[in-house]
C-alpha positions in Angstrom: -22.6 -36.5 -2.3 -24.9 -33.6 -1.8 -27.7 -35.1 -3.7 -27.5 -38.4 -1.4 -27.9 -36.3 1.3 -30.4 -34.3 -0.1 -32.3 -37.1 -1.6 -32.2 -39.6 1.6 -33.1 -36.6 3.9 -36.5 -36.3 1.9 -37.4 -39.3 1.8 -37.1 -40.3 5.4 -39.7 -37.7 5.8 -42.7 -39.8 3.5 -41.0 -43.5 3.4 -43.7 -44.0 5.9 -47.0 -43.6 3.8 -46.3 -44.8 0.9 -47.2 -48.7 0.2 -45.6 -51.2 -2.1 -46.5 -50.9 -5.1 -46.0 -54.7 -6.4 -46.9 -58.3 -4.9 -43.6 -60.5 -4.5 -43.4 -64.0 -3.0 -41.8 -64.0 0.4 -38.9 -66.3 1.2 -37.2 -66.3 -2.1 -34.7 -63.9 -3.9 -35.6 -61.7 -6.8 -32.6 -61.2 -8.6 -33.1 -58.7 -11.1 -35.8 -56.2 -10.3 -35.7 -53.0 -11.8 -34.7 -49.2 -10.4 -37.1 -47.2 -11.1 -36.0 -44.2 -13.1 -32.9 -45.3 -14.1 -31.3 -46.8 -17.1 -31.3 -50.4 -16.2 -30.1 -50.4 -13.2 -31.6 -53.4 -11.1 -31.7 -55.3 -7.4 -31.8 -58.3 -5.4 -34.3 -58.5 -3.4 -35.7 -60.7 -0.5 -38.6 -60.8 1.5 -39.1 -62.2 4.9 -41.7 -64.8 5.9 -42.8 -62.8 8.4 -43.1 -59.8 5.8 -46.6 -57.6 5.7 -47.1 -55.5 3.0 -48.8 -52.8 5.2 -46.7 -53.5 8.2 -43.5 -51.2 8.8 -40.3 -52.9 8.1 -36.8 -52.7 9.3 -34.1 -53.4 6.2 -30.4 -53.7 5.1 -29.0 -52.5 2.3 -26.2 -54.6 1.0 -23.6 -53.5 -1.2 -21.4 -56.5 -3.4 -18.2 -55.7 -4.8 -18.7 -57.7 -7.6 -22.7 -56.1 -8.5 -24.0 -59.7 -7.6 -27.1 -58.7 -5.8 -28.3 -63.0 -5.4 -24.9 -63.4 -4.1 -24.5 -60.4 -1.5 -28.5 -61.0 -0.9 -27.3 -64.9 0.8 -25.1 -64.4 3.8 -28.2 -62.6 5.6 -31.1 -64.2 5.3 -30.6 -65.7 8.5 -30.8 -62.4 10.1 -33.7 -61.9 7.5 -35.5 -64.5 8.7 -35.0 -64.0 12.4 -35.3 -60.5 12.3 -37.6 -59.7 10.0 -35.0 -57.5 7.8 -35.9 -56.5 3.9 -33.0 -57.4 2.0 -32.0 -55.4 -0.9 -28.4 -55.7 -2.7 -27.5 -53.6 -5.9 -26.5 -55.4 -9.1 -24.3 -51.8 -10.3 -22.7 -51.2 -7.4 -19.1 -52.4 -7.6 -15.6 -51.3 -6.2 -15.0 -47.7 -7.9 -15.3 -45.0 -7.9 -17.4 -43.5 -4.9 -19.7 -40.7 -6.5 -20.4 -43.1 -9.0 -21.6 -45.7 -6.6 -23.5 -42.8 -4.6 -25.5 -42.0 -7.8 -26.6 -46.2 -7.6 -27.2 -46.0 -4.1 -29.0 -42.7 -4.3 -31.4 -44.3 -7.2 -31.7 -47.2 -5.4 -32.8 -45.6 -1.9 -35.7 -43.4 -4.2 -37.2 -46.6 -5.4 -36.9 -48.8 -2.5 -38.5 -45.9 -0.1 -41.4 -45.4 -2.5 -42.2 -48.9 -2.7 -41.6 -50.4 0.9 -42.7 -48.5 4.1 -39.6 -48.9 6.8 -38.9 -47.8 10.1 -36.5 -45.2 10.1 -35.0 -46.1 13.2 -34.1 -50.1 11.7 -32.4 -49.4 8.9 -28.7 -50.7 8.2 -26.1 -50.6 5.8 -23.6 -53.9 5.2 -21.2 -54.8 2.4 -18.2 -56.6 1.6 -14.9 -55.9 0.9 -15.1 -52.4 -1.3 -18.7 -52.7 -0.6 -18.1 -52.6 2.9 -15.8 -49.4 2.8 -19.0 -47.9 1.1 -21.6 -49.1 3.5 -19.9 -47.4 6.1 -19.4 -44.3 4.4 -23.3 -43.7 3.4 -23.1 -44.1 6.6 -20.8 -41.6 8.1 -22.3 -39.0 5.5 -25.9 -39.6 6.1 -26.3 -40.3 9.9 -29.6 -41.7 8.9 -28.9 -45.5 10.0 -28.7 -47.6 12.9 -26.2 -49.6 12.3 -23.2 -50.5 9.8 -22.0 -54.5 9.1 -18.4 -53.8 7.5 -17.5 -57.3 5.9 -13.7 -58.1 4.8 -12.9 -54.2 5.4 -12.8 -51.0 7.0 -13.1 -47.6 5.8 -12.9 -45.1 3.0 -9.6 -43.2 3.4 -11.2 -39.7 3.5 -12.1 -38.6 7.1 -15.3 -37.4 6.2 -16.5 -40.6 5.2 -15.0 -42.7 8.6 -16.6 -42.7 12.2 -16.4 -40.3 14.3 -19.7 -38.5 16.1 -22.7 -40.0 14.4 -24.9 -42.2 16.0 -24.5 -45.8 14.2 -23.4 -48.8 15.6 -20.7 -50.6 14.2 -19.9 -54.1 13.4 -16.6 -55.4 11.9 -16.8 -59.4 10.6 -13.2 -60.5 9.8 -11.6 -63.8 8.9 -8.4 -64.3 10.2 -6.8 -65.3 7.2 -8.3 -62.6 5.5 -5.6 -60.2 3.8 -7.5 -56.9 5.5 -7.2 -58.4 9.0 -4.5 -56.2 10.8 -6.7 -53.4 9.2 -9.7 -54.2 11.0 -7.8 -54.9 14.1 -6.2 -51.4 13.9 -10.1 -50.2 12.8 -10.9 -51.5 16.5 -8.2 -49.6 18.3 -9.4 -46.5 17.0 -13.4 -46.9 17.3 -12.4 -48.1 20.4 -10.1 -44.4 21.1 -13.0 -42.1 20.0 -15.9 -44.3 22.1 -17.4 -45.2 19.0 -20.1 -48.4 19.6 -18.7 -50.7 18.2 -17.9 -54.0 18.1 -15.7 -56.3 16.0 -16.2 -60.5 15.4 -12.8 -62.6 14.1 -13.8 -66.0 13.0 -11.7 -68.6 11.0 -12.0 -67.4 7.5 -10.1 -66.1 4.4 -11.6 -62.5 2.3 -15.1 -64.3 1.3 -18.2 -63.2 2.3 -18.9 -64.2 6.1 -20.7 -67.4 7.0 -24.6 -67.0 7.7 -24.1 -67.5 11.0 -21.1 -64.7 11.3 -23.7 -62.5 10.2 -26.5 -63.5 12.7 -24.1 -62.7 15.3 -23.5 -59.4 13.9 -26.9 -58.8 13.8 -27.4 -60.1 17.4 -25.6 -57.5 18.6 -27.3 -54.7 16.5 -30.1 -55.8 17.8 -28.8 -55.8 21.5 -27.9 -52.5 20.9 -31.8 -51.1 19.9 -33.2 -52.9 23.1 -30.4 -51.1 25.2 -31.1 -47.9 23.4 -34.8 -48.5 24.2 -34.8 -50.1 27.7 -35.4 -53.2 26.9 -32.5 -55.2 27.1 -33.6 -57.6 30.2 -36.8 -59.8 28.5 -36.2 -63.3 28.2 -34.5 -63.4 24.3 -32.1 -61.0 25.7 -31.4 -63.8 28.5 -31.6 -66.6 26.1 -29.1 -64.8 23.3 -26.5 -63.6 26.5 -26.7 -67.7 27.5 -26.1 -68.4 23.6 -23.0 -66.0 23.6 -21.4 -67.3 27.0 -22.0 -71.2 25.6 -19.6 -70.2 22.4 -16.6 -69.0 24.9 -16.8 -72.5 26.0 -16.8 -73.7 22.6 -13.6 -71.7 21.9 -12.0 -73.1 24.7 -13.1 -76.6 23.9 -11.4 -76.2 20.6 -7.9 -74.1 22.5 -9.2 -70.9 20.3 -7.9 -68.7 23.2 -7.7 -65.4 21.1 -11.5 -65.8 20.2 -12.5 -67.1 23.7 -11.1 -63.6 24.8 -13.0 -61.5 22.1 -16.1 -62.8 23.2 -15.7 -62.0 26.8 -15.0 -58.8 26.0 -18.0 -58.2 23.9 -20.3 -59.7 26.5 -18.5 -57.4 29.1 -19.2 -54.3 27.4 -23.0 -55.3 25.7 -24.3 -56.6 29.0 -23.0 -54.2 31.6 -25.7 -52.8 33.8 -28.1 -55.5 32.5 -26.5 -58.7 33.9 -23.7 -59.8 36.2 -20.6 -59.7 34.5 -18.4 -59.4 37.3 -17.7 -63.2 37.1 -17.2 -62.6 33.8 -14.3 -60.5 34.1 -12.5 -63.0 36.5 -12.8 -65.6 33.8 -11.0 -63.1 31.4 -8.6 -62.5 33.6 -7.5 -65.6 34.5 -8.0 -66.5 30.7 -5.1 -63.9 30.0 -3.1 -65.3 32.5 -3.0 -68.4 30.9 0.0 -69.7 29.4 -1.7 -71.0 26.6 -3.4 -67.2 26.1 0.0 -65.7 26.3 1.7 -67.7 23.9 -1.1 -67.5 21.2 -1.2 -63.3 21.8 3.1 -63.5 21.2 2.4 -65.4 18.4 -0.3 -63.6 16.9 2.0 -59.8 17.9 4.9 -62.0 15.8 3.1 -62.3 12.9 1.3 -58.9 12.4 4.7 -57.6 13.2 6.5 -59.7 10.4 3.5 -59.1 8.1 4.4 -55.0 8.6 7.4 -55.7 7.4 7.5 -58.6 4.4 4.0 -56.8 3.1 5.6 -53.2 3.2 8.4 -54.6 1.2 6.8 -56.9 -1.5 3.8 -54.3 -1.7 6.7 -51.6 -2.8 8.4 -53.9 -5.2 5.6 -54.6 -7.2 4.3 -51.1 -7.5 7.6 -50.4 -8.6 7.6 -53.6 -11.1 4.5 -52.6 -12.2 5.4 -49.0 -13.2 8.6 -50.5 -15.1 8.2 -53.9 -16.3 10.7 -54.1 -18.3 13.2 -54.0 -14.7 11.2 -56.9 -13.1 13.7 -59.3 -11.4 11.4 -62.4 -11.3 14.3 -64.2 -9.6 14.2 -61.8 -6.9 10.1 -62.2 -6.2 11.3 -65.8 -6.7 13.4 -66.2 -4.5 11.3 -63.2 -1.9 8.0 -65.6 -2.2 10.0 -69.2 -1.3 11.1 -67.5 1.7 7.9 -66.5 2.6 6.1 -70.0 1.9 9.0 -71.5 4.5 7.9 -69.6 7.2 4.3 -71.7 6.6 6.4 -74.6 7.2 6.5 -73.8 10.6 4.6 -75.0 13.4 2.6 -71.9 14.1 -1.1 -71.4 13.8 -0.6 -67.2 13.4 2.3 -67.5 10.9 0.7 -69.7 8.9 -2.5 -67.0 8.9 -0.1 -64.6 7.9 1.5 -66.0 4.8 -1.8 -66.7 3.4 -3.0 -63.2 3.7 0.5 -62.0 2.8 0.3 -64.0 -0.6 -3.5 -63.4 -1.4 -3.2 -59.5 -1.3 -0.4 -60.0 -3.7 -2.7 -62.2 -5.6 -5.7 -59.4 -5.2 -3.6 -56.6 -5.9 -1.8 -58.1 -9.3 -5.2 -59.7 -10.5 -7.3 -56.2 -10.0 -4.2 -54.5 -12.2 -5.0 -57.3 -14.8 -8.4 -56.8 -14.8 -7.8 -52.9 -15.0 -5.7 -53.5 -18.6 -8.6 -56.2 -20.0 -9.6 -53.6 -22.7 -6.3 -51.7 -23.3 -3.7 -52.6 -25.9 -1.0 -52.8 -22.7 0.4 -56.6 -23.5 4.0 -56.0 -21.4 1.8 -55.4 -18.3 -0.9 -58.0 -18.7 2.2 -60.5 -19.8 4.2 -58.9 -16.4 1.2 -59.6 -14.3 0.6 -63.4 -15.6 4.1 -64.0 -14.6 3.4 -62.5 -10.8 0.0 -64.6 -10.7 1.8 -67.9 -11.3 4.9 -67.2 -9.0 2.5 -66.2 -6.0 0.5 -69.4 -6.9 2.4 -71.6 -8.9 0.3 -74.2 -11.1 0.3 -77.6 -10.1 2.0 -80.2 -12.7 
């Protein structure tokens, strides 16, 4: 990690005379450019519109946990285009190790400062899934960007790589059938605990990349957060995107989505303090919480992350243990374990239902990165064990 630092430090100081170096249409993504001085190692790329070659340029960095730079590169250019954000995703970057992915990242920040002159104080970091964990901890190590966009997940699980005193902001997109949901919920509590700015958007979604327009919001905010850090947070796109924002809570009323109704006026509570009148604002919450209909989707909602504690600590226990001793697997047992988890989906409840589908998919996402793990070893017992889980957790249709 010392050469990241090292590497990033020194090129902050000349990103800003050096010109690109090649001519590339605008509006369309390159999907295989090269790294310069590496061994092969290539990019996605995309170009704004609005792009000028001798123009500074804000950017975000996008890390795919799968090293598909076209596919990372398409959730964003929304924000691209209304922005005016570079886009660059890695095609070697992939969930692994971290130093390795450093080393890519490292190589890829060389060439993309020496080709590109960016402002220093617009540059983020985004990713999904694995990707996300590492956006956020370049991140936390460098203290060099403005902002982090962590997609489908949270954080790496060593402290110095997590939040804590730097000076991003922070944006957590979630679905809420995603199978890292109650850890991004629990990410908020803590961000929250240490004053971090931050900010996290739930939408109706399973762990997928976010919807373009999840990401605009993200970026929406980021952006609020620059004009707040500047002093510039009252001109009239300010007004316009705070109008745009209230309209949605209405929306989520409209469609008895209480939960996110509440999100959003907390968001536009704490973003447009001291800018705008919010004091209506936090009567509508208020009365929104007292709500019967609020109260009975935050019990059910507290139900199932409770349950999911429980069922997931259980079945996430069992199959580590199956999986260290295959030859002790009781399928009848996971059998029998998995139909009493698809009957709870039989019941009338919105949050349940959420729940067994995350429930099931990290079992899914857990055995089917252990089978991919034992593609090129001579381990048949385990690859046979984990076909056997794959097909109980989603049985194939007759």
């Amino acid at each position: 990690m010392r050469s990241l630092l090292l590497s990033f430090a020194f090129f902050c100081g000349v990103i800003f005379f050096v010109p690109a170096q090649e001519t590339l249409e605008k509006g369309i993504v390159h999907d295989s450019l090269t790294v310069s001085g590496t061994n092969n190692e290539t990019f996605a790329l995309y170009l704004p519109k609005s792009y000028q070659e001798n123009t500074l340029s804000s950017i975000i960095f996008i890390f795919e946990p799968a090293a598909r730079g076209s596919i990372g590169i398409q959730p964003f250019i929304s924000a691209s285009e209304k922005y005016g954000h570079i886009l660059v995703c890695s095609n070697d970057s992939r969930n692994g190790p971290y130093e390795r992915n450093f080393d890519i990242a490292n190589n890829l920040f060389n060439h993309i400062f020496s080709q590109f002159i960016i402002k220093e104080d617009e540059m983020y970091l985004s990713g999904f899934s694995g990707g996300s964990r590492l956006a956020s901890a370049i991140a936390s190590l460098t203290n060099k960007f403005a902002g982090v966009v962590g997609c489908g997940a949270g954080f790496s699980y060593l402290q110095e790589q997590m939040p804590a005193a730097q000076h991003y902001a922070y944006v957590g997109l979630c679905g809420t059938k995603d199978m890292n949901y109650k850890e991004m919920l629990e990410n908020k509590g803590y961000l929250k605990l240490i004053k971090f700015n931050s900010t996290l958007i739930t939408y109706d979604g399973n762990h997928s990349w976010p919807p373009k327009k999840q990401v605009l919001r993200a970026f929406d905010w980021l952006h609020l957060q620059k004009l707040k850090k500047n002093g510039l947070a009252k001109d009239e796109a300010i007004l316009e995107q705070y109008q745009s924002e209230y309209n949605q809570i209405q929306k989520f009323k409209d469609s008895l989505d209480f939960l996110f109704a509440a999100e959003e006026y907390e968001r536009l509570i704490k973003s447009y303090a001291g800018f705008y009148e919010t004091d209506s604002l936090a009567k509508q919450l208020q009365q929104l919480k007292a709500s019967k209909p609020f109260k009975k989707q935050t019990a059910s909602l507290t139900n199932a992350l409770k349950l999911e504690k429980k069922l997931s600590s259980k079945l996430i226990a069992q199959m580590s243990s199956d999986f260290e001793n295959p030859e002790k697997t009781n399928f009848s047992w996971w059998e029998n374990e998995l139909r009493k988890v698809n009957a709870l989906a039989e019941k009338q409840d919105k949050e349940i239902n959420k729940m067994v589908y995350r429930i099931k998919f990290d079992l899914f996402a857990r055995a089917y990165s252990r089978k991919n793990s034992l593609l090129y070893s001579n381990n048949k017992d385990q690859v046979k064990l984990i076909d056997q889980f794959l097909d109980i957790i989603y049985p194939k249709k007759e």
